[in-house]
N, C-alpha and C positions, 0 to 999 in steps of 0.2 A: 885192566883199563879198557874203555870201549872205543870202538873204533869213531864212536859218534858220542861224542858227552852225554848231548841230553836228548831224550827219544822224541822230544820236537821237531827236531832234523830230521828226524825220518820222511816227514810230509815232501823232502827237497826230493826223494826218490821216485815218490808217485808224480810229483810237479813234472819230472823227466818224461816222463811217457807222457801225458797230459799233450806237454807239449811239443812231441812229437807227432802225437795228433792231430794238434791245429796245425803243423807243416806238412800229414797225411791231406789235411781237409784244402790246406791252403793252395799247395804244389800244381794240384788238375785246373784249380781255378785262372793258376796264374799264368801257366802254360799252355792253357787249351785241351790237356786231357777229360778223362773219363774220371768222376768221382767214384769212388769203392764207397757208401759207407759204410758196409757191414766192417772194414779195417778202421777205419774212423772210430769206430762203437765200439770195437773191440782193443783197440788202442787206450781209449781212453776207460773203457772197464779196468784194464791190465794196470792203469796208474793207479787208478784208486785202488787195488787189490793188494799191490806192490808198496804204499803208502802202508798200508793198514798190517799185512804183513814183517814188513821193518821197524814197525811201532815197536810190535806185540814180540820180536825177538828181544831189539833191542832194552823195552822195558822188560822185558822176562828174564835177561841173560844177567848174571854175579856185578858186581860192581869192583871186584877186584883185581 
């Protein structure tokens, strides 16, 4: 049984870093800090990577 039915759900994975990165991007704006965006870019690289990743296990992995 998989821990994720259908490998649709996966995209909720990359969505998680996504948006972690718009509270990366968001956080200096809101506080008065210094914006990073190389961690912004790379934040959001990591979700789509992480997305595309748990596709490709979970549609790869037995279905029993």
């Amino acid at each position: 049984m998989h821990p994720i039915r259908h490998p649709r759900y996966a995209i909720l994975v990359g969505i998680g870093f996504v948006a972690l990165a718009a509270v990366y991007y968001a956080a200096p704006a809101l506080f008065g800090g210094h914006l990073d965006w190389s961690g912004v870019v790379m934040l959001g690289a990591l979700g789509i990577a992480m997305g595309l990743m748990a596709y490709v296990l979970i549609a790869g992995s037995p279905n029993d």
